[in-house]
N, C-alpha and C positions, 0 to 999 in steps of 0.2 A: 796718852789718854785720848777719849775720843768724845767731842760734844754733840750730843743728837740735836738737831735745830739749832745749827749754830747761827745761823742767819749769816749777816754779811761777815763775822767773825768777831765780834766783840767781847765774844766770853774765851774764844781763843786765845786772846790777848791777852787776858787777865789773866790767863791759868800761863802763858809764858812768859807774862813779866813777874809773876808769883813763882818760879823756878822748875815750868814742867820742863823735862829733855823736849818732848815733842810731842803736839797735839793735833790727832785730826777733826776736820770737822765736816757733817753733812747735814743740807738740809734739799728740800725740794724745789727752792726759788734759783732762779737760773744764775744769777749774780751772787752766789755762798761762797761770802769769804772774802767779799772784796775789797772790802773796807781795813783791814789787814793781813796784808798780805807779810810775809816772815818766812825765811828759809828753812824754820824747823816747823811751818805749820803748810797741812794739804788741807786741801778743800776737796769735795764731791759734791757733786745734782746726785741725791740719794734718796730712795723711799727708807724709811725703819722701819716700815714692815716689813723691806726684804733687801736685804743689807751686801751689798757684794762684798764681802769682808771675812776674810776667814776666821775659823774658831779661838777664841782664848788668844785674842790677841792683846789686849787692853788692860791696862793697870786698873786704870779708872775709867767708867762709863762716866758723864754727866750730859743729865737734861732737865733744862729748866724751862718751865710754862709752854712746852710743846707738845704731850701728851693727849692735852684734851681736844688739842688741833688732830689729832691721828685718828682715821676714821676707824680703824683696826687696832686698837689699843691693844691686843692681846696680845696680836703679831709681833708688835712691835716690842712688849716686853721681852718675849721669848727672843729675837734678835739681840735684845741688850743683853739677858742672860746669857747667849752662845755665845757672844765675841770678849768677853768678860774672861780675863786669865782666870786661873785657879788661885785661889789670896786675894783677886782683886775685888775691889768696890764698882759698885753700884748705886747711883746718886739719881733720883728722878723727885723733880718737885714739880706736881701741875699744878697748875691756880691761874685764875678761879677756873673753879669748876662748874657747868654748865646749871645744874641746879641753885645754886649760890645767888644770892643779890647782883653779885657784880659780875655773875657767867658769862652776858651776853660781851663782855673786854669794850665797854663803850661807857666806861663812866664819866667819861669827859664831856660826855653829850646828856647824858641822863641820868643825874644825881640818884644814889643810891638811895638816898635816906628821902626822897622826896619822892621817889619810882622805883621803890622796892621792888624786887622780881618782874618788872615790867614786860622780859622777856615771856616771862610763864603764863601770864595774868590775860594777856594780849596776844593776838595773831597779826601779822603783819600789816592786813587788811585795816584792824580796829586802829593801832599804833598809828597808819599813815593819818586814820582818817582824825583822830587827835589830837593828832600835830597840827592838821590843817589847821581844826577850829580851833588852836589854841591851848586846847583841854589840858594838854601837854608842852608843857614849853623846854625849846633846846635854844643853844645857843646861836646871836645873829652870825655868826663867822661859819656856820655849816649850810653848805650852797645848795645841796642835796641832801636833804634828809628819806627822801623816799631810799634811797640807794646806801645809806647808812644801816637803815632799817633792812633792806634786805641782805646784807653782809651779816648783822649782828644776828638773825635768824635764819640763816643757810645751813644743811645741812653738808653744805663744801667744805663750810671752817671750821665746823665745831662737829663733835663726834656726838653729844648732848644725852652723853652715854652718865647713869645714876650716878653716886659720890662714892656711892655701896661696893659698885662694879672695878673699882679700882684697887681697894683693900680684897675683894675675892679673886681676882686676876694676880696678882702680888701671893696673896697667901700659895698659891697653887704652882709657884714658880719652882723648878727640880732642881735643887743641888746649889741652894743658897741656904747660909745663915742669916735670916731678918732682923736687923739689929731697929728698924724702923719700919714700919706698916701702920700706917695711922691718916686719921681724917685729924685735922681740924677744925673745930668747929665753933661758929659765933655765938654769944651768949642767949642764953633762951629768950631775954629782952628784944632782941631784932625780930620776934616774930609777931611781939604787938604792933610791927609799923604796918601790919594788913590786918583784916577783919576775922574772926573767926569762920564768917562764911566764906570768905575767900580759902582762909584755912582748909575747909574739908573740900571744898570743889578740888585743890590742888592736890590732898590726897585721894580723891577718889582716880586721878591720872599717877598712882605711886608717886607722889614727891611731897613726903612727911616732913614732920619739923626736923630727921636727922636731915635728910637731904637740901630744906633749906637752909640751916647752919652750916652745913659740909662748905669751906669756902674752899681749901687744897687739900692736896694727900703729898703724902711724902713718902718714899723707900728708900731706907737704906740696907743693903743689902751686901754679903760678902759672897763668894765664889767659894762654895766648899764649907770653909770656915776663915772666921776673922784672923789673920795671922798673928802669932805675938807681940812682933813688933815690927813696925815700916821696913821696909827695906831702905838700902842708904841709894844714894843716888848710884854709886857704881852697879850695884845688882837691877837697877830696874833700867840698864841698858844692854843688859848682857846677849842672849840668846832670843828675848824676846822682839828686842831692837832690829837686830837681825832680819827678823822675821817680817817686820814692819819695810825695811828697804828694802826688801825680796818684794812684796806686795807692791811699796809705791811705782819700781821699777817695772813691774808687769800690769799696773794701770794706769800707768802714763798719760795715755791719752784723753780719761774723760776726766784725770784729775788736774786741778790747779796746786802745782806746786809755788807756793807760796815766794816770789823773789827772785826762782830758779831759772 
């Protein structure tokens, strides 16, 4: 199987001590995978929008909470679709989503239920100036809050692409069964925590009450069609396995074999 954003490998881990033969993983931080390193698992420095990895490799895709980081979400679907065997799954869960209360991924710092959509509501500029006088309160343990604030509103880390864009990116995917394409979304209650003029200012920039309840989307997705039933472990090392120590052998060098 292969985890897109696997970070330093800890979802790796999970999926090998849960009984995968062998999992790889990439992401774009220079240290991917390093935190478990394991003889059945490789690492790569990889974009997912552009995947050095040949077609219909993978039993199973997964990626979790790394989509909404990808500035090219499209690309990056379509990569997960090409390296996706035929039978196999397709697992991507972003969250939160940039629209969402908790988009800006800093609720540590600024209470959702107290600083609803703060990220939307504020530009960088208003938020530092805030903080200063108070208006806004984070916690004493953050040394830097101007430098927080500029992370959670960068367009480095967040793609701040709609909740919408990810259900039509998914639908449009060729030669899948969608067994899942969906938003979640919060109760229409969480939209009293702002004003109704705030309400319309924020649609007037497109970001409606779906988009503020959108908090993830999920895909689940099969390759062709859903097969009838799992393969046992002997068939999903056969030929395809193969094909995976053919690859790891002729990428040697930019990958970390895990042990090896």
């Amino acid at each position: 199987m292969l985890v897109v954003g696997c970070n330093r490998g800890r979802e790796a881990r999970l999926f090998l001590d849960a009984g995968a033969r062998e999992v790889w993983g990439i992401d774009v931080m220079k240290d991917v995978g390093l935190d478990y390193p394991d003889k059945r698992a490789h690492y790569a420095q990889m974009s997912a929008e552009s995947m050095q990895l040949d077609d219909e490799l993978f039993d199973v895709v997964f990626c979790l909470a790394t989509m909404e980081h990808i500035a090219r979400p499209e690309d990056a679907y379509r990569e997960i679709g090409r390296v996706t065997a035929p039978e196999g799954l397709a697992y991507v869960h972003s969250a939160p989503l940039w629209n969402a209360r908790e988009g800006h991924h800093k609720g540590d710092i600024f209470d959702v239920d107290r600083y609803p959509w703060i990220h939307l509501r504020f530009d960088p500029h208003e938020l530092k100036q805030l903080c200063a006088s108070g208006e806004i309160e984070y916690p004493h343990t953050v040394d830097d809050i101007d430098a927080q604030i500029d992370y959670m509103t960068s367009s480095d880390h967040f793609n701040k692409r709609p909740a919408r864009d990810y259900v039509r990116i998914c639908s449009e995917l060729e030669g899948f069964d969608l067994e899942r394409n969906k938003l979640h979304l919060e109760p229409e209650s969480v939209l009293a925590l702002i004003s109704e003029d705030e309400r319309a200012r924020l649609a007037e920039r497109g970001i409606d009450a779906i988009e503020l309840r959108a908090l993830t989307h999920t895909l689940v997705a099969w390759r062709g069609r859903r097969p009838w039933r799992l393969p046992s472990p002997r068939a999903w090392i056969g030929a395809r396995q193969a094909r995976v120590r053919r690859l790891a052998r002729r990428l040697r060098a930019p990958f970390y074999d895990g042990g090896r």
